[in-house]
N, C-alpha and C positions, 0 to 999 in steps of 0.2 A: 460592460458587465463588471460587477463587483465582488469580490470575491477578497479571503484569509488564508495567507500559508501559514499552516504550522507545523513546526519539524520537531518531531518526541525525539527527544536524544538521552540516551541512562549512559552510565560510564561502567556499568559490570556488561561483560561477556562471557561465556564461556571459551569458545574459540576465542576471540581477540577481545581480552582487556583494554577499557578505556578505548573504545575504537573509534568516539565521536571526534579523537585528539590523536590519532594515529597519522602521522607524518604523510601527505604526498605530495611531490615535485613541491616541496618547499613551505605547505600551506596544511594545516590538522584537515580530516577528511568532511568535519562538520561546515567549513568555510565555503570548499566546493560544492556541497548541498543549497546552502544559503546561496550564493554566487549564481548556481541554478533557474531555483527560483526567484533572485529578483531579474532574472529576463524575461519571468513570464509576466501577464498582465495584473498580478496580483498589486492590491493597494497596498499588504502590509506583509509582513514577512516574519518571526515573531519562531524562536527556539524555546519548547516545552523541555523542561528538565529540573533532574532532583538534586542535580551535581555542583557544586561552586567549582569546582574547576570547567566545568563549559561552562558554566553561565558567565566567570569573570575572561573566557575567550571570543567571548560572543557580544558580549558588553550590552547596549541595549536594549539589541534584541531580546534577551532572555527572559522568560517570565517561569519564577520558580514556581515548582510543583510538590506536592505530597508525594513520598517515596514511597508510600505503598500501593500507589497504580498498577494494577495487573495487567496493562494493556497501553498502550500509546493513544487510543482513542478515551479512553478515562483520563490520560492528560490531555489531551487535547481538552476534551469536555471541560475541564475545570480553569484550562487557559479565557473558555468562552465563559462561565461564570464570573470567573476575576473580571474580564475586561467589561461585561454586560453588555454580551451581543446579541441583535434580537433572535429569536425563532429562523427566521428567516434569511437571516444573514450565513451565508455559503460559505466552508471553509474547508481547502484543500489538505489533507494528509500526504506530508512528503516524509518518504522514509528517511532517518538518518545516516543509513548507511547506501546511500545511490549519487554518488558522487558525479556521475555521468548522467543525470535521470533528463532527457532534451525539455527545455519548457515548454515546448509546444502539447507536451501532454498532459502538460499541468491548465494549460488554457483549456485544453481541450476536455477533461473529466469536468472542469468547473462548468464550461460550456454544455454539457454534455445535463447537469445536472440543472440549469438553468432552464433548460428548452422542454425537459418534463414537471412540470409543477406536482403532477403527483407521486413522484420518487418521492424518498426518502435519502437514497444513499445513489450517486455515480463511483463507477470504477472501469476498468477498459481490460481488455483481452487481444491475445495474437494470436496468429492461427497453430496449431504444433506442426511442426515438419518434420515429424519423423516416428519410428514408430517405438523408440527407445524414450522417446521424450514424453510418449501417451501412456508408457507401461511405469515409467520414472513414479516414486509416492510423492518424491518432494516437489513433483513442478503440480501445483493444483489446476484444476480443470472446471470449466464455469459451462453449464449450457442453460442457453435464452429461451422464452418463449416468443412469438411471430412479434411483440410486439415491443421488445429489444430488454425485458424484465427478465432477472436471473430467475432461473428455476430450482436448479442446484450448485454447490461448490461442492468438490471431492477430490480426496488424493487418488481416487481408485478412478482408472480410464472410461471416463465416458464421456460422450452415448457408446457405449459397448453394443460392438455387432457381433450379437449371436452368430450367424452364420460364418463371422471372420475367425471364431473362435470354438474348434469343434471339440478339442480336449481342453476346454479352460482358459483364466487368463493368462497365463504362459502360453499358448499358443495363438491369440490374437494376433491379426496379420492386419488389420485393418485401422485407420485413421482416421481417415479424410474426414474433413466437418467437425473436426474438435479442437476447443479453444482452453488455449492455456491465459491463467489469470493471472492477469499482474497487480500488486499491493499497492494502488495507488486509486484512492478515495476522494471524493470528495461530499460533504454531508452538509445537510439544513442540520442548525444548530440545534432545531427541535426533536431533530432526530438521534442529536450529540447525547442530548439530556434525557431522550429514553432510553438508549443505550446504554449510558450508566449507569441507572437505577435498574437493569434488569439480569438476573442472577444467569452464568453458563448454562446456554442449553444442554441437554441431552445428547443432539447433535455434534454441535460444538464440544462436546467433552469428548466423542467417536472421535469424530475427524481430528480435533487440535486444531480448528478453523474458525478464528471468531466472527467469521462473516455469517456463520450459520447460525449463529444468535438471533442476529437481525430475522431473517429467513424465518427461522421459526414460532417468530413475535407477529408475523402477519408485516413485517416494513418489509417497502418497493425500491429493489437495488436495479436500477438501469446500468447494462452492458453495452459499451462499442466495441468496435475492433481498434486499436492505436493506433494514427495518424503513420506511427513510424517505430519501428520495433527497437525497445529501447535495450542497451547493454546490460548485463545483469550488474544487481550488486555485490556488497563487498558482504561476505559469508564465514571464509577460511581464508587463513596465508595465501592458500592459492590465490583467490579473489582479487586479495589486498594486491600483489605481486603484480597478478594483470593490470589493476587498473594502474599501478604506480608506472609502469610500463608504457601504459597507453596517454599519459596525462603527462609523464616528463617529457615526452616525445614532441609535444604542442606548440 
């Protein structure tokens, strides 16, 4: 299987400034991203950014981007115009802030997207374990139809059971069978280049979820479940803190 990683990296944050360059166990946090991904079976590996300070730490890899992308999948898009990749040609989004992200899930969404010719877009989901983690806004929540195609993304807990919830969603007692999404893509380039050209949905402007763009355009996002439930990323100090923790340890 053939397959493109590319890792969108900006250097503004709000929380953590410059974070693609933020020190851990010895190495800036964008290297362990890169490091990541070439264990999986991707041909080429390849950091999207607006920044010369990551571009000249990444050296090669880097293929500079226009700074005014409102989205890491608009650079990506334009890494796939520069390079002149077909339609067809499948290309992984790795966040750049997932320093831990296993590559076997990166085979895996690509795999994933290879095995449905009619997608558009692969991504993968875990199951939630808890009932803090289903009422949470920031963990989003993806439900499938039988034939593994997302139906919706939401901050708000669903499939919400009526009956679990008899004053409201504060009183929701009920989970089971709901899958938390995780930001990890993989797209036909063909799908790169609609995606660009098409203006924030409605949806997407509710939620703050640009996967509901797609959604709402009529494209086919296939859901798994993840081979193996990956660590979170890096967010806040606290994040940073754990994974520097977890990674000096090694």
């Amino acid at each position: 299987m053939s397959f493109k990683v590319v890792i969108p990296a900006r250097y503004a944050s709000t929380r953590l400034p410059g974070k693609p360059l933020l020190d851990i166990a010895g190495r800036p946090m964008i290297e362990w991203v890169i490091a990541a991904s070439l264990q999986s079976r991707a041909e080429e590996v390849l950091v999207a950014t607006d920044d010369v300070r990551i571009a000249e730490r990444v050296g090669e890899r880097a293929v500079m981007t226009q700074p005014s992308h409102q989205s890491g999948t608009d650079r990506i898009a334009e890494v796939a115009r520069q390079r002149g990749w077909s339609d067809e040609t499948i290309v992984v989004n790795v966040q750049g802030d997932e320093p831990q992200l296993p590559s076997a899930l990166i085979d895996q969404v690509a795999s994933l997207l290879k095995s449905h010719p009619d997608a558009d877009i692969a991504t993968l989901c875990t199951p939630i374990c808890s009932l803090q983690e289903f009422l949470e806004p920031n963990v989003v929540k993806v439900v499938t139809a039988q034939n593994g195609l997302a139906l919706y993304f939401s901050r708000a807990p669903i499939p919400f059971d009526r009956d679990g919830a008899p004053d409201g969603v504060a009183s929701q007692s009920q989970f089971q069978g709901a899958h938390r999404h995780l930001g990890l893509y993989a797209y036909r380039v063909a799908a790169l280049r609609k995606l660009s050209t098409l203006e924030p949905s409605e949806l997407e402007r509710i939620e703050k979820l640009e996967q509901l763009r797609a959604l709402q355009a009529g494209m086919k996002i296939v859901v798994a479940v993840a081979s193996e439930p990956p660590p979170a990323g890096v967010d806040t100090p606290e994040d940073l803190a754990r994974v520097r923790a977890a990674l000096t340890a090694l």
